[in-house]
GUNU-538485 format. One record per residue (C-alpha): y, z, x; residue in three letters. Coordinates in Angstrom, 1 decimal. Each point is the difference from the previous one (the first is absolute). Last residue first. Layout:
! residues N
v w u resn
Y Z X ala
...
! end
This chain:
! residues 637
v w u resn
41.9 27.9 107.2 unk
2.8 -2.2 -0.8 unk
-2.9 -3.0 -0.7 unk
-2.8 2.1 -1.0 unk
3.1 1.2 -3.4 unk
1.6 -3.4 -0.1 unk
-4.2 -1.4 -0.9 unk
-0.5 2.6 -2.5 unk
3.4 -0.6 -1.9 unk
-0.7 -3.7 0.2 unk
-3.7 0.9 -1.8 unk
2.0 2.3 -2.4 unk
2.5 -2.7 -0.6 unk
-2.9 -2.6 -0.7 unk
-1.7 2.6 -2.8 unk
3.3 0.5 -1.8 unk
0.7 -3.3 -0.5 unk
0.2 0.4 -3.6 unk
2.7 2.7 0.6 unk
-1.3 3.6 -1.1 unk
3.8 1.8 0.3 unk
-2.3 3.2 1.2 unk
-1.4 -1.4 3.0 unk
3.4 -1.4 0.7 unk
1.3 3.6 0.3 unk
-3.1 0.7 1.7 unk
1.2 -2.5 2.7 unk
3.2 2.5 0.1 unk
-1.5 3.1 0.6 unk
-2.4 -1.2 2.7 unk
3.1 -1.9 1.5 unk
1.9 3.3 0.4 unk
-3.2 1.0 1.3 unk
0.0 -2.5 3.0 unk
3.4 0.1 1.3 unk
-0.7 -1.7 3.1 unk
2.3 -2.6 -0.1 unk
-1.5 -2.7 -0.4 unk
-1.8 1.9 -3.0 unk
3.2 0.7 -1.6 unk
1.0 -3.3 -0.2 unk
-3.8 -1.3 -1.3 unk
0.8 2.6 -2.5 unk
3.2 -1.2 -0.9 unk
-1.1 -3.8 0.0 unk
-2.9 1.1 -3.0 unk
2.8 2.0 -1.7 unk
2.5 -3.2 -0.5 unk
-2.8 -2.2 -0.6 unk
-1.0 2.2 -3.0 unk
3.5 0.1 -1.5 unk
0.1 3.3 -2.6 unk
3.3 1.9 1.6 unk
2.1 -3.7 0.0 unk
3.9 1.2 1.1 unk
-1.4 3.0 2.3 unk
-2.9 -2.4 0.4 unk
2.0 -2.8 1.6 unk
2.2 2.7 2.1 unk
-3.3 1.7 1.3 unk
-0.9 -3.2 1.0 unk
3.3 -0.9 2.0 unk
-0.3 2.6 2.3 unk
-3.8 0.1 0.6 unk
0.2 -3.4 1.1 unk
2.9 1.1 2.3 unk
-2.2 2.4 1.1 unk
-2.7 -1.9 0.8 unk
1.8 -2.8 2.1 unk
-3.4 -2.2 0.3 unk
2.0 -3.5 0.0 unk
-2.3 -1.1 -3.4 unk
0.5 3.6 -1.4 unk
4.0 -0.5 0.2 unk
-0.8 -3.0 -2.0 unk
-1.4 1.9 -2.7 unk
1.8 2.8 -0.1 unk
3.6 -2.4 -0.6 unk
-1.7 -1.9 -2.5 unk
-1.3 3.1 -1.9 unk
4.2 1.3 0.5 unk
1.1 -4.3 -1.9 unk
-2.4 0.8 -2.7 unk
1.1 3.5 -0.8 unk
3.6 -0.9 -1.1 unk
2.7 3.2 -0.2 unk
1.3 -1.3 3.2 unk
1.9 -2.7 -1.0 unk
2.1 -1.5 2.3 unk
-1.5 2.0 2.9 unk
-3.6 -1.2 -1.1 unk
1.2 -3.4 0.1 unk
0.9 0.4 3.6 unk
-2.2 1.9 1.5 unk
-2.8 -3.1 -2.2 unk
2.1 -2.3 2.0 unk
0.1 1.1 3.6 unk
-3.9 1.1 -0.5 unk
-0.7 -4.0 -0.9 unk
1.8 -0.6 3.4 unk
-1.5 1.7 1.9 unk
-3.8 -0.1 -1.3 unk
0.3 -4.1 -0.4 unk
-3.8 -0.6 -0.9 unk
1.0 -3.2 -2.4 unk
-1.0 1.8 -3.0 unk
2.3 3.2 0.9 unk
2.6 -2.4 1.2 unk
0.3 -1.7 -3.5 unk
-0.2 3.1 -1.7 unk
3.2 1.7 1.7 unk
1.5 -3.1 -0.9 unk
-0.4 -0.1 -3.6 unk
1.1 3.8 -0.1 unk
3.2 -0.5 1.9 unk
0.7 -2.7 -1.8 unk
-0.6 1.4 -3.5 unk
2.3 3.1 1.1 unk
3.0 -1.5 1.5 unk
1.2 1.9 2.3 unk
0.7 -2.1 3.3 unk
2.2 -2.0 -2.4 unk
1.1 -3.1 2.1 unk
-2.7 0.0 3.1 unk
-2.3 1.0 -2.6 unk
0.6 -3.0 -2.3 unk
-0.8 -2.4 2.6 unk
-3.0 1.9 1.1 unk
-1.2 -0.2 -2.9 unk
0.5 -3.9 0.2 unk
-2.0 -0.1 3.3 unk
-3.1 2.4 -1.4 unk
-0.8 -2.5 -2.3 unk
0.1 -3.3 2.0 unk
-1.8 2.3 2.8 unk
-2.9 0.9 -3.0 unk
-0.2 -3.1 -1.6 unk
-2.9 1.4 -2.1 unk
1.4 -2.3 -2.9 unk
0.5 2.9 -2.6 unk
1.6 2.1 3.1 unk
2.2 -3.6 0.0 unk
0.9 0.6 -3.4 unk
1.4 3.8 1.0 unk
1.5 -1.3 2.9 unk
2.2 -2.7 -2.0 unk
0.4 3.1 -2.7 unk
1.9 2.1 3.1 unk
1.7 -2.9 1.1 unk
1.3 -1.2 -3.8 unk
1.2 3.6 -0.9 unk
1.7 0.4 3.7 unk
2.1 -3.4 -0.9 unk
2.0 0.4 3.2 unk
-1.2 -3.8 0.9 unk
1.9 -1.5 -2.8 unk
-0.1 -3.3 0.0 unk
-3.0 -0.7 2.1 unk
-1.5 3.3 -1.8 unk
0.6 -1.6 -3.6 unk
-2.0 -3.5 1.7 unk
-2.8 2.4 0.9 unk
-0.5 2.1 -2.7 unk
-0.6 -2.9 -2.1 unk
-2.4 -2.2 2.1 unk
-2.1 3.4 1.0 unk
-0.1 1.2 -3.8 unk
-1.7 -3.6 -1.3 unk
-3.6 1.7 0.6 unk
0.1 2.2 -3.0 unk
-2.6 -1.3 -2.5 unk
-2.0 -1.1 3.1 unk
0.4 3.5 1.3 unk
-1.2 1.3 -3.7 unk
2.5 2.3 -1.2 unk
-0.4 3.6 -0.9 unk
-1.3 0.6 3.2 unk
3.0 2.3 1.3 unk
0.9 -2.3 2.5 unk
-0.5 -3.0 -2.0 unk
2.1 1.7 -2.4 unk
3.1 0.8 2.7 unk
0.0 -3.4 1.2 unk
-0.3 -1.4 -2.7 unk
3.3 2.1 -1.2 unk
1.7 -1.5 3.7 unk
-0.3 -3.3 -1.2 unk
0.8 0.3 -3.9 unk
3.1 2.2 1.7 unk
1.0 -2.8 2.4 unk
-0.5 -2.5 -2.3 unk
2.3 1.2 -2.4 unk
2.8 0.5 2.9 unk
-0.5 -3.6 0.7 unk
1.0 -1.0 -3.4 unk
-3.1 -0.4 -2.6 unk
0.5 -3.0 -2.8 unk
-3.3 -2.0 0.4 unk
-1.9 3.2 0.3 unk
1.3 1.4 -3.2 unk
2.6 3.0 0.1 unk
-0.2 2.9 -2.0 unk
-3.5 1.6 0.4 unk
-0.9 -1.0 3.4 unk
-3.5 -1.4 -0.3 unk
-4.1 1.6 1.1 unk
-2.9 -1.7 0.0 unk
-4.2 1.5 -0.2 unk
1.6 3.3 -0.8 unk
-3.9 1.8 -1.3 unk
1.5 3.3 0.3 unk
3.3 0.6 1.3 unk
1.4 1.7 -3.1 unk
-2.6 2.6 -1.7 unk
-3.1 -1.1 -1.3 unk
-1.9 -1.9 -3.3 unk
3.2 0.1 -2.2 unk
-1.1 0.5 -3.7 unk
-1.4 -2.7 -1.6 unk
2.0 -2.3 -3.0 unk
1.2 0.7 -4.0 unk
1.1 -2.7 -1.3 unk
3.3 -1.2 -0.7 unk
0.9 1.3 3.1 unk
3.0 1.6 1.0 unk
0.2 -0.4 3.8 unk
0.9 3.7 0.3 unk
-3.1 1.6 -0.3 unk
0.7 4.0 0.3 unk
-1.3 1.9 2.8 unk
1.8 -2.5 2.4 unk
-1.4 0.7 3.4 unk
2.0 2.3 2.9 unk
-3.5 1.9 0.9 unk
-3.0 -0.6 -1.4 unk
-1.8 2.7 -0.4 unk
1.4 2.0 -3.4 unk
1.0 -3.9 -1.1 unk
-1.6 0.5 -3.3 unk
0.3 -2.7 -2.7 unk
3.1 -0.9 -2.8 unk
-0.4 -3.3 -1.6 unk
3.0 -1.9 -0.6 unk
-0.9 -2.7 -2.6 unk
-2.2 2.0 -2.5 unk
1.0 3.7 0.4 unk
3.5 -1.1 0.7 unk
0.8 -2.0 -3.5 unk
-1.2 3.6 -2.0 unk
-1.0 -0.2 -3.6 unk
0.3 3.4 0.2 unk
-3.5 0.5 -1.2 unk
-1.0 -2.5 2.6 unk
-3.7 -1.8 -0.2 unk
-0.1 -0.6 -3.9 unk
4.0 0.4 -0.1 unk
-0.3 -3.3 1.4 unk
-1.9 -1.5 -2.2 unk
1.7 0.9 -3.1 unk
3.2 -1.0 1.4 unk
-1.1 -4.0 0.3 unk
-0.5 -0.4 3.9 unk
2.2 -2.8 1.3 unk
2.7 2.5 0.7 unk
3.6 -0.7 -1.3 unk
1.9 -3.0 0.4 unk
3.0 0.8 -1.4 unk
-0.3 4.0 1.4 unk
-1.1 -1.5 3.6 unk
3.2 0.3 2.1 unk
1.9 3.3 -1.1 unk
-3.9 0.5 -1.7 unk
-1.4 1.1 3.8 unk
2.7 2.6 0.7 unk
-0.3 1.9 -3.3 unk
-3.9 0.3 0.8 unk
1.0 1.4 3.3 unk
1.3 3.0 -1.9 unk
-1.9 0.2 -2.9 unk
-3.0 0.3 1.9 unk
1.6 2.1 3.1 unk
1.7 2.8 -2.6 unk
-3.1 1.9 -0.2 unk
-0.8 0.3 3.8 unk
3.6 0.6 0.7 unk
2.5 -3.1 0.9 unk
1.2 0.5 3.9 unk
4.3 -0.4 -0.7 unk
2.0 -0.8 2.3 unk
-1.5 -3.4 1.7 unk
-0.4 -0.4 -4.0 unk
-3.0 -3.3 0.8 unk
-0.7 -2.4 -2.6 unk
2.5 -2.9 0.8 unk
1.2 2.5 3.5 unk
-3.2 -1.7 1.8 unk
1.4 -3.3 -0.9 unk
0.1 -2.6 -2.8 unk
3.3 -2.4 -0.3 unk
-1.1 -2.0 2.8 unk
-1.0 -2.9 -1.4 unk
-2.1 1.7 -2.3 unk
-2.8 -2.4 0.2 unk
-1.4 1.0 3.2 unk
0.7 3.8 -1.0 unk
-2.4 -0.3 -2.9 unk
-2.6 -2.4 1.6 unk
-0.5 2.8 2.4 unk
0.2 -0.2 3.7 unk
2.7 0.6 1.0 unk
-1.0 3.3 -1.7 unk
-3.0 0.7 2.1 unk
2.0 -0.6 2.9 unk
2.7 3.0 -1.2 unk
-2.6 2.6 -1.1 unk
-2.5 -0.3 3.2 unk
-3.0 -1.5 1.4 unk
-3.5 0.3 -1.0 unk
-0.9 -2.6 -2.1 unk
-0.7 -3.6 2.4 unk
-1.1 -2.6 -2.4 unk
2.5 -2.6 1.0 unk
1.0 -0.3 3.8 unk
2.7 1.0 2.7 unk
0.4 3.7 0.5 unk
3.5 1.4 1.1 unk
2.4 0.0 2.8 unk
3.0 1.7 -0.6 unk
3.3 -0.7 2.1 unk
2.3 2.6 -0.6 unk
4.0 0.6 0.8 unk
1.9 -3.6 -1.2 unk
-3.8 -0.1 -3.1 unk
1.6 3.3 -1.4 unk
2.4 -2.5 -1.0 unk
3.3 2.2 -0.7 unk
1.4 1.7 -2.8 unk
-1.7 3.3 0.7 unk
-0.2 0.6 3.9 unk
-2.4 -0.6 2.6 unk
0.7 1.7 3.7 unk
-2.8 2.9 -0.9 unk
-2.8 -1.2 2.6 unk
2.3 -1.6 2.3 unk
1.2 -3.5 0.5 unk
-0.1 -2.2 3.4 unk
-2.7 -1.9 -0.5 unk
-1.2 0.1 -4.2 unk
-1.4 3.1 -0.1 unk
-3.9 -0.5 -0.9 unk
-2.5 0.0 -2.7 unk
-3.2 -1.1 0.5 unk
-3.0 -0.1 -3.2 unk
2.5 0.4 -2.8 unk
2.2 3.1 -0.5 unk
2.7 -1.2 -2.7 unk
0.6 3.1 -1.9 unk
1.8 1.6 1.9 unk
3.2 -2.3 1.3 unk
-1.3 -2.1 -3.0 unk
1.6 2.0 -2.5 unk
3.6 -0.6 0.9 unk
-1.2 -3.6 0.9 unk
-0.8 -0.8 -3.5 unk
3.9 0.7 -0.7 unk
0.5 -2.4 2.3 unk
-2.3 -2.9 -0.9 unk
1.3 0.8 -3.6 unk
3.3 -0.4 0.9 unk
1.6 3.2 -0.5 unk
1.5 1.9 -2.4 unk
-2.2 2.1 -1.4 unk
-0.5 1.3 3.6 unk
3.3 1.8 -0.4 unk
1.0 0.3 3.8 unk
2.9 2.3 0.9 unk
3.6 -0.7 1.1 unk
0.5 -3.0 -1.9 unk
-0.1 1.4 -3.3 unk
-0.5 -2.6 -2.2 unk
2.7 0.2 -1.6 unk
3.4 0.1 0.7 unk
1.7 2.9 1.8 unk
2.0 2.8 -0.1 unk
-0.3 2.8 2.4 unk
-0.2 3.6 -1.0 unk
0.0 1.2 3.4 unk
-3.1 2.0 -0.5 unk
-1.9 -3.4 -1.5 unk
1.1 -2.1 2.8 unk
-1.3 2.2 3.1 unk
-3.1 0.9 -1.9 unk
-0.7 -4.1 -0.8 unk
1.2 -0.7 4.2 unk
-2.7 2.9 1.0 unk
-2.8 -1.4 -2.3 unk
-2.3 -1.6 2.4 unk
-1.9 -2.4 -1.7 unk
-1.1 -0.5 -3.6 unk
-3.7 0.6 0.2 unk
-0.8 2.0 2.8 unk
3.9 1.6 -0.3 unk
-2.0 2.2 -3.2 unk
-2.7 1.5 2.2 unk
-3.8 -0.5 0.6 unk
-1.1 4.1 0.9 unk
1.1 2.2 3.1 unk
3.7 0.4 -0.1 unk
3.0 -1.8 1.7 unk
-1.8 -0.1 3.0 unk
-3.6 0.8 0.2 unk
-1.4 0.7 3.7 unk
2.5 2.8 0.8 unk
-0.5 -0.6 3.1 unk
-0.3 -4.0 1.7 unk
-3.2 -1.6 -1.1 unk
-3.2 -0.3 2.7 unk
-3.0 -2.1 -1.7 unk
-0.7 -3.3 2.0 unk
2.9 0.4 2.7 unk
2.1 -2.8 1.4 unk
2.8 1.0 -2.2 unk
0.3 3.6 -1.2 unk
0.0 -0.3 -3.5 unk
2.7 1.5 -2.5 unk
-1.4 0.0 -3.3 unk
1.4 -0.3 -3.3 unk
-0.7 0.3 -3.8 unk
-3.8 0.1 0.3 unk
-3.7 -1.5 -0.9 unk
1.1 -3.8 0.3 unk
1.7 0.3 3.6 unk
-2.4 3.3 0.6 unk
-2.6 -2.4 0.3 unk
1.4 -2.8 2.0 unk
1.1 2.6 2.9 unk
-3.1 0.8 0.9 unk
-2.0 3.4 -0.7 unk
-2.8 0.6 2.3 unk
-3.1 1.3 -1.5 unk
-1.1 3.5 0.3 unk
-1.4 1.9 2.8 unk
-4.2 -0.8 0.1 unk
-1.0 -1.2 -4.2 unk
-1.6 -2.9 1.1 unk
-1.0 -2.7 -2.5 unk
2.9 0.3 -2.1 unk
1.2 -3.4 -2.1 unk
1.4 2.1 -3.0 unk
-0.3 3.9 0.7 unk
-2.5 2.5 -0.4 unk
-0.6 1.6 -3.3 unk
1.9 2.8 -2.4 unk
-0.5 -0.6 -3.2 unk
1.8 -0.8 -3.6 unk
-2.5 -3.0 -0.8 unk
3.7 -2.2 -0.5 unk
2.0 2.6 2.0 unk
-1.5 -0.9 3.2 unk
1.2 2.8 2.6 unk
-0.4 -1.0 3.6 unk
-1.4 1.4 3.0 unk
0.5 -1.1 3.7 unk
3.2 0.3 0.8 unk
2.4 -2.1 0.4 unk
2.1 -0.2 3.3 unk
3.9 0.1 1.1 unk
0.9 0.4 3.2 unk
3.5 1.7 -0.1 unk
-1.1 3.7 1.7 unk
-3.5 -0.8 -1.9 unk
1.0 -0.3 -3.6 unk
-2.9 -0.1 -2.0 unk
-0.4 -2.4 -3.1 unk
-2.3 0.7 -3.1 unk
-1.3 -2.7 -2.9 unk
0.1 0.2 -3.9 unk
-1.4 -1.7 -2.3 unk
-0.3 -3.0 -2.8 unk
3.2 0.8 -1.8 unk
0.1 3.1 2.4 unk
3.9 -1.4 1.5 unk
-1.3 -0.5 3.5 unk
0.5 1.4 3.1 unk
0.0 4.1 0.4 unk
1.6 1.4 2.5 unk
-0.8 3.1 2.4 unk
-3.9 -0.4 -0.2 unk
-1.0 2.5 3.7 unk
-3.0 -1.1 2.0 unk
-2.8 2.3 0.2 unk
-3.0 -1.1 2.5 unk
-2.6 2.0 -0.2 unk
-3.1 0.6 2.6 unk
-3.5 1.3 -0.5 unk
0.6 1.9 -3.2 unk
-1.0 3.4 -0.8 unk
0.8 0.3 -3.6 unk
0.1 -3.9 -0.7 unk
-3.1 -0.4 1.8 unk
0.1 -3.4 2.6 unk
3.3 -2.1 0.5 unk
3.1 1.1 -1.8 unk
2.9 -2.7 -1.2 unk
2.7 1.9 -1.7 unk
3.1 -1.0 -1.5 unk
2.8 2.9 0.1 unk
2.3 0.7 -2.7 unk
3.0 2.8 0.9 unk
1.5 2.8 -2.2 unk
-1.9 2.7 2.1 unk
-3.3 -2.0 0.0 unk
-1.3 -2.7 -2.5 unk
-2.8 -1.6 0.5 unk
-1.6 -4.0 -0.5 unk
-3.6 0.3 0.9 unk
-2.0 -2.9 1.9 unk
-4.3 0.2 1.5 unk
-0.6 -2.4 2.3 unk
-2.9 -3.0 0.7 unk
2.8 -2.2 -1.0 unk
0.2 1.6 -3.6 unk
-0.8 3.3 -1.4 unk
2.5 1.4 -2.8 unk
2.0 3.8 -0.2 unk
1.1 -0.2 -2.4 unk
-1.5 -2.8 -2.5 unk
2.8 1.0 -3.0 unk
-2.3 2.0 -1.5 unk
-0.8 1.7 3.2 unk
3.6 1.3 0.0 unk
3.3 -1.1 1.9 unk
2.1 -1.6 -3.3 unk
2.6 -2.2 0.1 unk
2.8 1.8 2.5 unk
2.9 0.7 -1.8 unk
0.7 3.7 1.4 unk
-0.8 -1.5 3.4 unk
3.2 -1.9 -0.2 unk
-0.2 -2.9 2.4 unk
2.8 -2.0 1.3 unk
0.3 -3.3 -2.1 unk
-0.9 -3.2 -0.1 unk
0.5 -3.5 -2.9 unk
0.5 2.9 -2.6 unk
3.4 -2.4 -0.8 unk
-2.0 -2.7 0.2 unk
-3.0 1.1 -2.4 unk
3.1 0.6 -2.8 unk
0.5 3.6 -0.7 unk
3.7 0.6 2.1 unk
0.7 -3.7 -1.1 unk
0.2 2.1 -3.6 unk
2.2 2.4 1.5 unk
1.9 -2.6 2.1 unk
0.4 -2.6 -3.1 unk
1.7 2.9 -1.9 unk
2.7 1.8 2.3 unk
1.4 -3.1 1.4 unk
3.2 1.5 0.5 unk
-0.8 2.8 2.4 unk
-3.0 -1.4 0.1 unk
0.4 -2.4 2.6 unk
1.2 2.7 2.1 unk
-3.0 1.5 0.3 unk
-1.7 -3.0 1.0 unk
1.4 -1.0 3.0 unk
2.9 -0.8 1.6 unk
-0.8 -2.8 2.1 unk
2.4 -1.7 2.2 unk
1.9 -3.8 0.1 unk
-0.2 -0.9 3.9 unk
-3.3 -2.4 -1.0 unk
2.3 -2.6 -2.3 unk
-2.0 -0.2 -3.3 unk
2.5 2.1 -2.1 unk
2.4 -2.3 -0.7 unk
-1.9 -2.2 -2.4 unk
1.6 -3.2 -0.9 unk
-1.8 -2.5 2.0 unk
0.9 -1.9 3.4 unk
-2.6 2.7 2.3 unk
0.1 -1.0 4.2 unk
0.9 3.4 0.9 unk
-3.4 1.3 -2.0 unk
-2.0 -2.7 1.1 unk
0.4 1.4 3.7 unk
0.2 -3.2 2.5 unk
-2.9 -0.6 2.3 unk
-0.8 2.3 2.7 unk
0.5 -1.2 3.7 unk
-1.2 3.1 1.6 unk
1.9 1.0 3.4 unk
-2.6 0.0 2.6 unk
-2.1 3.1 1.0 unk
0.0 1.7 3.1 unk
-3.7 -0.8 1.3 unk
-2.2 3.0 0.0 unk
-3.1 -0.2 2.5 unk
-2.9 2.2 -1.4 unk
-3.0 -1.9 0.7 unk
0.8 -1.1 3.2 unk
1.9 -3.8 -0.5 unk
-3.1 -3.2 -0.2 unk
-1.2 -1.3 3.2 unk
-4.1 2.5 0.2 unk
0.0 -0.1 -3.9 unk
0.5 -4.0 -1.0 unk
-2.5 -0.5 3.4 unk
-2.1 2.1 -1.2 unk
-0.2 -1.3 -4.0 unk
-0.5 -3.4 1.7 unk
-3.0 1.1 1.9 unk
-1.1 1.7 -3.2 unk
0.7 -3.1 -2.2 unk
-1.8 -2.3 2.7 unk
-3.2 2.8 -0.3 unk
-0.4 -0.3 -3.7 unk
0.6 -3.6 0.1 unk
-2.8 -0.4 2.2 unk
-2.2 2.6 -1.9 unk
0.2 -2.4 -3.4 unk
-0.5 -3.0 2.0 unk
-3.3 1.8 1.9 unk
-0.7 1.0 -3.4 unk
0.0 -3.3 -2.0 unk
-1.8 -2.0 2.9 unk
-2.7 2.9 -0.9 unk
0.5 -1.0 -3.9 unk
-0.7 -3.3 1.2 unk
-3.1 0.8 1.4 unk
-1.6 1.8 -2.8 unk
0.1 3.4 0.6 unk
-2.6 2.0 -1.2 unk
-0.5 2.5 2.8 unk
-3.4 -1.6 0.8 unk
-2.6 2.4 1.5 unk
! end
């Protein structure tokens, strides 16, 4: 019987298997020369470019980085006003720790408890604590529960409210959120796996909160207490670090004005004062440090563009982005030469109430259209908008419950009303640009970031690999000049993951290894690598390693079982699974490998109780794990 090949498909896969067998010869020689798995170079000093901060020529004294933070609370000691109102603003809720006592609601009304994920979720409250509950089978005898504690809440409840847990510095959400526009209770944005919470990265609690302290190399680890200065978006945010302002104002200084110990942001360029805002609310599809410059180096008065290269989506009809590209690109700001910003119709003090938002934003439209007026005679416009509001017609307001970090209010001003977004950022990028410079103007540190934020979308699949095949030529002339660039190494092996150049790959991680035997990402990308290319040794030297960095994380302990099944060391196996499921109670291929542990070793009605566990979950698969069950059962017989 003919297999359907035509010949030249078979020419095809002899090709297709030759390759396949050079690039695991290759990938053996790469592994049997290369360093043991956990060999730690002493790293070389880092050649980091100049701070921006050091380097500042303008008037504001504050920008230098050794000038302090005092917080909010004394702000208000003369500022008594604009921090109680800021106190109501969305920013100023931006997180907080939780007060049960103003929990929305926990009753059936309010879709307590709710299935989802094949689970059954209730938000409780016990002994001045809020716990978030994920419980698999009957909810009065369950089969297994996993009850992770809600300590902070993100989010000011404009459109919801998500949880944070603290795990000894590791910070995670949880898996519930509170959606305040259909007032329930319902799994999280993006969640297709409820398991132990989703990690919490640096770049989120940079726009959600004052200021963190992150352990570097880590993914999630922040130094204790987490929130310094105080939980929520704070007043220095905006107009620096204010120690120099408090220092003047109690010795009674005299000076001229402006102030030069405090930003203003009225007074600012407008690319500048833009900036301000930008630092949050400028996300775009990559967004990196610039090399060299931390997560909260950027200060007000200062190109945000010196500390952040942003990478965003390149190409008309493209809706769902966020507030700042949609306004650049608006006929309105286009023609204001700079004169309209987000501060033009936005109090960054002041939130406008429901009633007040009509009036309010309609003042803000006639500063620049009240001789021109609306094309609309009156009569018709009151037709469709009581109010005779200019924001229902030309900035459309449409629910963003889903889609995470997306305007919820149109910000390219149409004169027409125009679709909502179709998706959330990242879907349907065909191209992508850096956002202030043009490609015929990028230094070499631009195209170092543009190369090493393909990198990063390709790897992520957010970016064609034809889209994002000029990474290597970029990330390779910054690493000739500056071969300490652990960002560029670890995004070069990243790309060439994308490429299946495995030893190309698993040579630049091992570069930044050698210099920051810690680093998280690396140590994860590696241990992957060496797992796929059947390196048992040293894939088990990485995913010890990652799992000692952080070991609240149940991916990298099901790693460890399942590669001390492969070598036969039971109990080890054992070990590590009882870890993943202490973190991940529900995970079905976490109880399937414990009972074929206990079986090995003889433990055979401890795996009796434990496959019924499983019998209980009611996987899909159910009918295939009992047949494996039966065949581990005759074969440890």
């Amino acid at each position: 019987m003919s297999n359907g090949l035509s010949p030249a498909n078979k020419l095809l896969l002899v090709i297709a298997a030759t390759v396949v067998a050079a690039a695991v010869i290759v990938g053996g020689i790469y592994w049997a020369s290369r360093p043991p798995a956990n060999t730690v170079v002493p790293p070389a000093p880092p050649s980091t470019p100049d701070d921006p901060r050091l380097l500042y020529k303008g008037p504001y004294r504050n920008v230098r980085p050794e000038v302090e933070y005092v917080g909010d609370a004394v702000c208000a000691g003369c500022h008594e006003d604009k921090h109680a109102s800021y106190r109501q603003h969305p920013m100023g809720r931006s997180v907080a720790p939780i007060d049960p006592a103003k929990l929305p609601p926990t009753d059936a009304k309010h879709n307590n408890p709710f299935t989802a994920l094949g689970a059954t979720f209730r938000v409780d409250r016990d002994s001045g604590r809020v716990f978030q509950k994920e419980i698999r089978g009957d909810v009065a005898n369950p089969i297994c529960e996993n009850a992770i504690e809600a300590q902070y809440v993100i989010g000011s409840g404009s459109h919801g409210h998500s949880y944070l847990t603290d795990r000894d510095g590791y910070m995670y959400q949880t898996p519930i959120s509170w959606f305040s526009h259909k007032q329930i209770w319902d799994i999280s944005p993006g969640w297709s796996y409820a398991g132990a919470g989703r990690l919490v990265r640096e770049q989120c609690l940079f726009c959600h909160a004052n200021r963190v302290e992150h352990v570097e190399g880590t993914l999630n680890k922040y130094i204790e207490p987490i929130f310094r200065g105080q939980p929520a978006i704070g007043c220095e945010r905006c107009h620096g670090p204010g120690a120099l302002h408090v220092q003047r104002q109690l010795g009674h200084e005299s000076y001229s004005k402006p102030d030069d110990t405090v930003v203003n942001p009225k007074h600012l360029s407008p690319a500048l004062r833009e900036a301000v805002c930008q630092q949050c609310h400028l996300e775009g599809e990559e967004r990196l440090p610039r090399r060299g410059r931390g997560m909260f180096d950027f200060r007000p008065g200062m190109p945000i563009e010196a500390f952040w290269a942003v990478v965003v989506h390149d190409g008309d009809n493209y809706n769902a982005v966020n507030h700042v590209e949609q306004m650049y690109q608006s006929k309105c700001f286009e023609k204001s030469s700079g004169k309209m910003g987000c501060i033009s119709c936005h109090d960054p003090h002041v939130k406008p109430s429901e009633a007040d938002r009509v009036p309010h934003f309609r003042k803000s439209c006639l500063a620049c259209h009240e001789v021109h007026g609306c094309s609309l005679p009156r009569d018709q416009r009151l037709k469709s908008s009581p109010q005779d509001s200019c924001i229902d017609c030309h900035m459309a307001r449409y629910p963003t419950a889903d889609i995470a970090h997306t305007a919820s209010t149109e910000h390219r001003i149409p004169r027409r009303q125009t679709p909502p977004p179709r998706k959330g950022p990242g879907s349907g990028i065909t191209r992508v640009r850096m956002f202030f410079t043009s490609p015929d103007r990028q230094s070499t540190e631009d195209d170092r970031d543009f190369g090493v934020a393909l990198a990063h979308l390709a790897y992520q699949f957010r970016l064609p690999p034809n889209n994002a095949s000029s990474w290597e030529d970029l990330i390779d002339a910054a690493l000739v000049r500056h071969p300490d660039d652990l960002d560029a190494l670890e995004a070069k092996a990243m790309g060439n993951m994308v490429n299946r150049r495995t030893p190309f790959a698993m040579a630049a991680l091992d570069g930044v290894l050698a210099r920051a035997a810690t680093r998280e990402t690396s140590l994860v990308l590696a241990a992957v690598l060496a797992q796929q290319s059947n390196e048992s040794e040293a894939a088990l030297g990485y995913w010890r390693r990652a799992a000692e960095v952080n070991p609240w994380e149940p991916h990298y302990q099901a790693n460890l079982a399942r590669l001390f099944k492969t070598r036969s060391d039971w109990a080890a196996a054992k070990r590590h699974t009882d870890a993943w499921l202490k973190l991940d109670p529900s995970n079905v291929d976490g109880r399937i490998l414990r009972v074929e542990c206990l079986l090995r070793e003889a433990r055979r009605g401890e795996a009796a109780s434990e496959f019924a566990i499983i019998e209980r979950l009611a996987p899909k698969n159910l009918d295939e794990l009992r047949r494996i069950y039966e065949q581990e059962l005759k074969r440890n017989q």
